[in-house]
KEKE-3310 file (N, C-alpha, C; in steps of 0.2 Angstrom, whole numbers, plus 5000, padded with zeros to 4 digits):
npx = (5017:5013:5018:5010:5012:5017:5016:5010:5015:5007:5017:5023:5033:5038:5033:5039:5034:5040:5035:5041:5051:5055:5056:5061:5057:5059:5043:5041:5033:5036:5049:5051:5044:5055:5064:5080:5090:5104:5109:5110:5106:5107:5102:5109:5115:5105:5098:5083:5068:5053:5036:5029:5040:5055:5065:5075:5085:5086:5094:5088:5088:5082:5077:5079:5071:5063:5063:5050:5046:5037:5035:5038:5051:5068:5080:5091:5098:5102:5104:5118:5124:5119:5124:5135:5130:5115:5109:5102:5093:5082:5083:5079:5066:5061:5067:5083:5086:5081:5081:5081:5080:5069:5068:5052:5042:5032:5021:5019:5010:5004:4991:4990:4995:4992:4986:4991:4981:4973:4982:4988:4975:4977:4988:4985:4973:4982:4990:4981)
npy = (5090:5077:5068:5070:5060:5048:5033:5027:5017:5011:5008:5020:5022:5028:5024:5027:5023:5015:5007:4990:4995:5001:5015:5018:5025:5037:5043:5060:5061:5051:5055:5066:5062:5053:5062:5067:5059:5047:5037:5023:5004:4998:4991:4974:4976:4966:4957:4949:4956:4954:4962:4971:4967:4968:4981:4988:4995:5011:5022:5034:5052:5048:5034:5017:5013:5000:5000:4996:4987:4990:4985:4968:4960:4961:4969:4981:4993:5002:5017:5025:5036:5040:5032:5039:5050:5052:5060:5067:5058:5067:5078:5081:5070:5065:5065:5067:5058:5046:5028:5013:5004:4994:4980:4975:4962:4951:4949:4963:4969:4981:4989:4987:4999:5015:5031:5048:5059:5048:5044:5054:5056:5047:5048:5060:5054:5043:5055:5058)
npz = (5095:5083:5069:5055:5044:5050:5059:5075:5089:5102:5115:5112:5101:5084:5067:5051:5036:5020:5005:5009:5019:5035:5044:5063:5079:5092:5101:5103:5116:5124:5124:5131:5143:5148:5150:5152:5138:5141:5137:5126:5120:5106:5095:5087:5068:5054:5065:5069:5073:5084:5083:5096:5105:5114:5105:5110:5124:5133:5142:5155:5164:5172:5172:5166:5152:5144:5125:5113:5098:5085:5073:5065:5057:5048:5056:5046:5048:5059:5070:5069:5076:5089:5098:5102:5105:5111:5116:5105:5101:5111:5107:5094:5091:5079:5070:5065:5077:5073:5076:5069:5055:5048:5037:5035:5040:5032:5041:5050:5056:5051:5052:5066:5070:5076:5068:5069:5073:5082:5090:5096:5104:5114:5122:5128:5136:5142:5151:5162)
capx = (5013:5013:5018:5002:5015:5020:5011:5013:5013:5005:5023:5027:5036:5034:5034:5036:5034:5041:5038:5042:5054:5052:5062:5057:5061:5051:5039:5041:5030:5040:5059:5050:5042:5060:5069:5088:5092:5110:5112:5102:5107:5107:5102:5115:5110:5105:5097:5077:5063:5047:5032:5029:5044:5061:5070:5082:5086:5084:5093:5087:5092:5076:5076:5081:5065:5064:5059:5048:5047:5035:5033:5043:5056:5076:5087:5094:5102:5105:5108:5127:5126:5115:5129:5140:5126:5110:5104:5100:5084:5078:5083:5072:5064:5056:5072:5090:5083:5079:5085:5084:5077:5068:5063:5048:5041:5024:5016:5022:5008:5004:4985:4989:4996:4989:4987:4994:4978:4972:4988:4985:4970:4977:4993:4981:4972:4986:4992:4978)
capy = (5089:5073:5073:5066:5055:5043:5031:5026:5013:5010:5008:5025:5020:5030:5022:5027:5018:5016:5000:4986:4997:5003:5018:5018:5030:5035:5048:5065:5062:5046:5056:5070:5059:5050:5066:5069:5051:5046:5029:5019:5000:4998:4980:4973:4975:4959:4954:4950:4958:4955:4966:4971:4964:4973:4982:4992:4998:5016:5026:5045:5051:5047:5025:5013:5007:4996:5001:4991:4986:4991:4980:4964:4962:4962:4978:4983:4997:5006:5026:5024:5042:5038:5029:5043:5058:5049:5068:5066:5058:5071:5086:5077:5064:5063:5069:5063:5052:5039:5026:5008:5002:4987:4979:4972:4954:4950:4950:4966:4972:4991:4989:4990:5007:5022:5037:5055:5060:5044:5043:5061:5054:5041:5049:5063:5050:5041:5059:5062)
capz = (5089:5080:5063:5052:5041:5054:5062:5082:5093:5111:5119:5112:5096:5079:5062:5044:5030:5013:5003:5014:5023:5041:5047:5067:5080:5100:5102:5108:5121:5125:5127:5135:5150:5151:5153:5147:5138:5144:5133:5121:5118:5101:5092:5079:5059:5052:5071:5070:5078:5084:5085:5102:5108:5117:5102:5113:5130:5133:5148:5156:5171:5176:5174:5162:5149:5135:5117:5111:5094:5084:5067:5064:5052:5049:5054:5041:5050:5067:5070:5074:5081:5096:5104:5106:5105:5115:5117:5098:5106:5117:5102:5087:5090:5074:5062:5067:5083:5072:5080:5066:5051:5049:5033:5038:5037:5032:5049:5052:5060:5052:5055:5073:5074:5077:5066:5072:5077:5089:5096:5103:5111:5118:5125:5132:5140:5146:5155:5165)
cpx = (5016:5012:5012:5007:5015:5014:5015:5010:5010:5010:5024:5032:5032:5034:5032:5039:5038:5042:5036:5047:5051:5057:5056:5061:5053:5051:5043:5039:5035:5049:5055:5047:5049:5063:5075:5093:5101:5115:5107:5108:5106:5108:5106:5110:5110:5100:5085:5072:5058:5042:5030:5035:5050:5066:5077:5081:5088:5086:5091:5092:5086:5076:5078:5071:5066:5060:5054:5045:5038:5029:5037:5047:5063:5077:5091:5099:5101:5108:5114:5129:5123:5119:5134:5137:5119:5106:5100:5093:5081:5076:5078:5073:5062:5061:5079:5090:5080:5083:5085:5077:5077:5066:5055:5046:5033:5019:5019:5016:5004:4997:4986:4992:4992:4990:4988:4988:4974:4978:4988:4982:4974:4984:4991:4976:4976:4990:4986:4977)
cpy = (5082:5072:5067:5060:5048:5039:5027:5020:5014:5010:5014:5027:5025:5025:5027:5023:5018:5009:4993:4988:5001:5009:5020:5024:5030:5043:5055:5066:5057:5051:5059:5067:5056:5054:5066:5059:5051:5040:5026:5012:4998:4990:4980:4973:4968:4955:4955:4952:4958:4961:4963:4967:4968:4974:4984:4994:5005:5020:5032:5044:5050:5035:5022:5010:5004:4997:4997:4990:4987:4988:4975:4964:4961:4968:4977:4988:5002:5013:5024:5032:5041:5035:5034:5050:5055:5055:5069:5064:5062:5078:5083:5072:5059:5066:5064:5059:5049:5034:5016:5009:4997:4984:4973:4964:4956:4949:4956:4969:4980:4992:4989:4996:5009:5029:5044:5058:5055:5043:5051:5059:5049:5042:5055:5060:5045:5047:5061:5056)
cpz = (5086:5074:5059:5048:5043:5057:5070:5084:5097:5115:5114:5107:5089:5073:5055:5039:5021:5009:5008:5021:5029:5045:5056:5072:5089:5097:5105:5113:5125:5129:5131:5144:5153:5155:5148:5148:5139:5137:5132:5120:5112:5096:5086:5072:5058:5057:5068:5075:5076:5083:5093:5108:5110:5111:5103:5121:5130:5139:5149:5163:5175:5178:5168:5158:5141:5129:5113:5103:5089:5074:5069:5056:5052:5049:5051:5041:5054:5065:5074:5079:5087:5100:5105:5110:5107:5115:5111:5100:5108:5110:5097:5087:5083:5067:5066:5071:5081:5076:5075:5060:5050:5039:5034:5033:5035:5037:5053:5057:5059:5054:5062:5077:5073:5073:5070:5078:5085:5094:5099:5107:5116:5121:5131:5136:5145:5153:5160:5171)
residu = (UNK:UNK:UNK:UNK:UNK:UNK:UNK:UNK:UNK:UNK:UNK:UNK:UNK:UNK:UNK:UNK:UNK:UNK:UNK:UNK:UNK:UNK:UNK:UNK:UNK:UNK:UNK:UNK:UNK:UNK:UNK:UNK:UNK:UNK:UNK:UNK:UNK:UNK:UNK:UNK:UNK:UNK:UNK:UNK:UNK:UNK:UNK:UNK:UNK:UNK:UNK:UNK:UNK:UNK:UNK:UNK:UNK:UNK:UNK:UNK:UNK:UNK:UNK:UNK:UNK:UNK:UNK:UNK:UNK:UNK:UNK:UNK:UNK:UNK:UNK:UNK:UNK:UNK:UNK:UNK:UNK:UNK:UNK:UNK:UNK:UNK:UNK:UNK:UNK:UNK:UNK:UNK:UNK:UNK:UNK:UNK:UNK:UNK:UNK:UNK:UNK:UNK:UNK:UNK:UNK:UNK:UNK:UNK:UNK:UNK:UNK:UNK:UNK:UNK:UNK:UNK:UNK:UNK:UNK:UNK:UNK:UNK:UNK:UNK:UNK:UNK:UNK:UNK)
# end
């Protein structure tokens, strides 16, 4: 289930909002197709990010894929526990597997996510 609050990328990225702030984080659907994540690369605070651009690197035991970024903006702060506990992803994705927070620019882009509901369809459609 996808929680109504949040809003979703196309690459598999959550977002919510507060303000200008952007706490981000991947889908349920996303670990669950990875499998059991191993290692996540984790971008430095202060470092800028595009939207639609490579925010992190993301191991399973399945493949290596890249996070992709979901507003633009400065990180302002990185989950330090994800570098030692990576599992944190797989167990809640959408509580302690955040994975940064951005303060977003003004191109950030929120008009092109997806609400809880269309990103169902459009994950249910990607699975078939």
């Amino acid at each position: 289930m996808n929680p109504e609050e949040l809003r979703y990328h196309r690459d598999h990225s959550w977002v919510k909002t507060s303000g200008k702030r952007a706490v981000i984080g991947i889908t349920d659907y996303a670990q669950n197709a990875l499998g059991d994540i191993v290692y996540i690369d984790l971008p430095e605070v202060e470092s800028l990010v595009d939207s639609g651009t490579e925010l992190a690197e993301i191991e399973s035991t399945k493949a290596m894929s890249s996070f992709i970024a979901p507003v633009s903006g400065t990180i302002v702060a990185v989950n330090e526990k994800l570098a030692d506990s990576p599992e944190i992803l797989n167990e809640d994705p959408y509580g302690q597997g955040w994975i940064v927070v951005v303060d977003m620019d003004d191109g950030a882009k929120l008009d092109e996510l997806m609400g809880a509901g269309e990103y169902g369809r459009y994950i249910g459609e990607e699975a078939k």
